[in-house]
Steps between C-alpha positions, in 0.01 A plus 500: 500500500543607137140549300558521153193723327552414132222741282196237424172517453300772678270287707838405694644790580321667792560628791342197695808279386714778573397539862521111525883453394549807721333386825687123429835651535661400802792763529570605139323510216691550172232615220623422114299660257432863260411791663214522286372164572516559883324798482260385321456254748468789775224648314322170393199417824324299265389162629406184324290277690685161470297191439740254649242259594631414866229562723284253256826265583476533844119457564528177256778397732296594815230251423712267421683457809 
């Protein structure tokens, strides 16, 4: 698996999508990106709660069924 971690806004880089691309890998993960970038990434634990809206899709589908 090759993750490409191009430098972008902030908010993206943490260490929650780090850990994600990381844990995905099957047998090799291949990580494409600055050393600055990734480290910031390290350091980054901040978490944005993400307002998605699916559990509001999935009770509206719930009573509908």
């Amino acid at each position: 698996m090759v993750m490409v971690v191009p430098p972008t806004a902030p908010m993206l880089l943490t260490r929650n999508l780090l850990y994600t691309g990381i844990t995905r890998a099957k047998k090799l993960l291949i990580i494409i990106g600055n050393d600055k970038v990734i480290n910031y990434m390290i350091q980054n634990v901040d978490s944005k709660k993400r307002n998605t809206g699916l559990e509001y899709k999935l009770r509206e589908r719930e009573e509908n069924c």
